[in-house]
N, C-alpha and C positions, 0 to 999 in steps of 0.2 A: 757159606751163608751162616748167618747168623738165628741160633733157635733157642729158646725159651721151655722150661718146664714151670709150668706155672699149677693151684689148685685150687680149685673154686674152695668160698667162705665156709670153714663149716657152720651147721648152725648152733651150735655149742661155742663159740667162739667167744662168749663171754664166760665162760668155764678157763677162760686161755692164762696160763703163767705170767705172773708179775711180778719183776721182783726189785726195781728201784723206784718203780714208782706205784703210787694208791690206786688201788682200784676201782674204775668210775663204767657207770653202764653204759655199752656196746649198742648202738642201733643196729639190730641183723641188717636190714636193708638198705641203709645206708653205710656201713660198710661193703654189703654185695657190690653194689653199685659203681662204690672207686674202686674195687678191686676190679671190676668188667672195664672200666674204664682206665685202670690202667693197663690193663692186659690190651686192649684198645689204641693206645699210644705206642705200647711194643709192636704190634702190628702195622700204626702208622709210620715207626721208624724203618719198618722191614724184616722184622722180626717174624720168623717163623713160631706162633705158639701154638702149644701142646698143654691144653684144659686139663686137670686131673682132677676126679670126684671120690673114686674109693676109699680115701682118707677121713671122709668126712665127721666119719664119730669120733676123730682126735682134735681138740678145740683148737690148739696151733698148726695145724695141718696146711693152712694157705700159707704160710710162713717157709715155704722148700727151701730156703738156700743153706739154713741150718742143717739138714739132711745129707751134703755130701759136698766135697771141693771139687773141683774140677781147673785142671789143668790142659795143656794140647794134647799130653799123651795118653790121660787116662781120668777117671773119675774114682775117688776115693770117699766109700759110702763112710760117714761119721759114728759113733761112739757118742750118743745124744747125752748132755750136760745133767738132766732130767730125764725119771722113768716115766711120765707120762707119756715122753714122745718117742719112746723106743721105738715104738711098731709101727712107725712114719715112713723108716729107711726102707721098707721089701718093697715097697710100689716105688719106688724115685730110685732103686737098683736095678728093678726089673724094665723099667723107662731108659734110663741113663746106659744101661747094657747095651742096648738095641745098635748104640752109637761109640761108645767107647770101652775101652779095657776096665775090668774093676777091683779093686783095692778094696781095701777092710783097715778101719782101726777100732778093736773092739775092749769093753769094760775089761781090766779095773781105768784104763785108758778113755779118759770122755775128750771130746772134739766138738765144736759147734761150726755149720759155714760161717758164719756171723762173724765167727772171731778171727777171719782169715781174710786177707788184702793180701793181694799179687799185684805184682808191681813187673811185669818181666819176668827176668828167674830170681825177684825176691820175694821169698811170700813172710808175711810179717803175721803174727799168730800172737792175739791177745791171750796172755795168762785172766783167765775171768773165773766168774760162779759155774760157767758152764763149760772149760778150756781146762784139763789140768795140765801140769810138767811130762808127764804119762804122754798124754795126749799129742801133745806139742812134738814129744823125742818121735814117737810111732813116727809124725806126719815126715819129721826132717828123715828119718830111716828109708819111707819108701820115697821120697822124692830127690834124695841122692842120688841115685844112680840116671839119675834124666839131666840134673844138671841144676838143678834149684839148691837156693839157699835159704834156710828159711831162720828167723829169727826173731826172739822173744819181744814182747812188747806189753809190759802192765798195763792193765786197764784199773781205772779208779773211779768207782760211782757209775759205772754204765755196763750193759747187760752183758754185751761184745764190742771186741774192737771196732766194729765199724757203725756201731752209735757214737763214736766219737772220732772218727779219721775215716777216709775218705777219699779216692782221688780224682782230681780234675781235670789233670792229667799224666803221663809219665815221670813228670816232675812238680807236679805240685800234690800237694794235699791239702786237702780241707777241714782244721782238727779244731778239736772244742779241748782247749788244752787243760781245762779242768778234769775230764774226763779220761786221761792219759798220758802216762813218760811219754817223754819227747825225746829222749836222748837216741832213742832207734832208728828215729828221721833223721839221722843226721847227712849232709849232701843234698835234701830237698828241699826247695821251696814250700813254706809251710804257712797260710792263707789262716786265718783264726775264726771261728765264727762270731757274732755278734755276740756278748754275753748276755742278751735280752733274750736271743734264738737259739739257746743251747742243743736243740733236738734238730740242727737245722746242718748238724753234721752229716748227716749222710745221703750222699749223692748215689746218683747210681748213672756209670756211663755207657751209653748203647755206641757204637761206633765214636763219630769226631760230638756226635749230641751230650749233653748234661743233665741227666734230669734232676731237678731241684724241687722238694716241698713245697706247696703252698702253701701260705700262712706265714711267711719268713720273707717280709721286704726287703732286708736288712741284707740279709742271703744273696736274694733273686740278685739282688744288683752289686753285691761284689763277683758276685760268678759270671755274670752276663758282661763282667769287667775283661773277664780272661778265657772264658769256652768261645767255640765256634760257633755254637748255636746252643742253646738252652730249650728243656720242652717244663713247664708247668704241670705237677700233676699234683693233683689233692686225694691225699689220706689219711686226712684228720682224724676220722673214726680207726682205722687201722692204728692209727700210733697210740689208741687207748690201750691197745694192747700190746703196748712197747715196740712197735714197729717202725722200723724206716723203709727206705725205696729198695733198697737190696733185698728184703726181707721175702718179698714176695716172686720171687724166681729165681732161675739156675739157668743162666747165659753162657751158652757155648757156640763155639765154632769159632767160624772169621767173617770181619764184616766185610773183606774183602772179594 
């Protein structure tokens, strides 16, 4: 089965880290709201989720996936880009435990989930503001001996790698090429965003479903070209605070 670490809004959450784009005010409650809502659509997919609250006094807090990778064999708590979010990782280790083995890559080594795409046993690792070289060697060090390959990918103009790539499925991705080399994808099918919908990179897949931004026509219908099934979700207030669909949980298990 397939489960979800997800954590409710904090309300400090316009306090949250920006760093490509300007800072514009956060409605508390309408962000609450598509955050319930989409934790809501995980649940309609099948998804077992797991609410978390204790993080609250840290403004990026709903943001988990930064917090830790997660693979089949084990979960590897992050090395956060920024010291605001250092003290994120003890609640999303003491969660993620309950379920899997756990790993450590710790400072002068920083790691972000964000900046991590698995692909099978390739995990592609944006060098970014928040990903160092440090960071990147630790990850390929402990995921060697399982069987994974992991390998470098610049990001350019975007927070992490998966504000700008994305996949739609095993073989394709979804990339906003301004925002990243390409030369790492090399062998994939590689889909473009609209360049009107730049922010409309990132997907997030639950099983054979797609989830896609709303607010991204442009999107919705090249992807509704090539997924199984597509779900609509809106987080326009979330992505004021540099957010995509991934941003907001940590998806493990099997949908099977």
């Amino acid at each position: 089965m397939l489960r979800a670490l997800t954590h409710k809004v904090s309300p400090r959450i316009a306090e949250c880290e920006v760093t490509f784009i300007n800072r514009l005010p956060i409605n508390l409650r309408l962000a609450v709201r598509q955050h319930d809502d989409y934790c809501d659509a995980l649940k309609k997919l099948g998804v077992i989720v797991k609410e978390l609250s204790e993080n609250e006094s840290y403004p990026d807090s709903c943001f988990v996936e930064d917090t830790a990778i997660v693979v089949d064999e084990l979960a590897i708590v992050c090395s956060m880009g920024v010291s605001s979010r250092r003290g994120e990782t003890n609640l999303i280790e003491r969660e993620l435990s309950k379920y899997l083995e756990i790993a450590h890559i710790s400072l002068p080594a920083t790691i972000e989930g964000g900046d991590v795409l698995r692909l099978g046993k390739k995990i592609f690792v944006g060098q970014s503001s928040r990903t160092n070289l440090e960071g990147i060697e630790e990850l390929a060090r402990i995921l060697e001996s399982y069987g994974y390959s992991v390998l470098q990918v610049r990001t350019k103009g975007s927070l992490h790698l998966k504000s700008a790539c994305t996949a739609i499925d095993e073989e394709t991705l979804f990339v906003n090429p301004d925002w990243v080399e390409l030369d790492a994808f090399r062998g994939f099918n590689l889909l473009y965003t609209p360049p009107e919908e730049p922010w409309s990179a990132n997907l997030l897949r639950v099983g054979t479903t797609v989830c896609v931004q709303a607010g991204f026509p442009r999107a919705i219908e090249l992807i509704e070209r090539i997924a199984e099934r597509i779900e609509v979700i809106d987080i326009s207030e979330l992505r004021k605070a540099e957010a995509g669909l991934t941003c907001s949980s940590i998806i493990f298990g099997s949908a099977s």
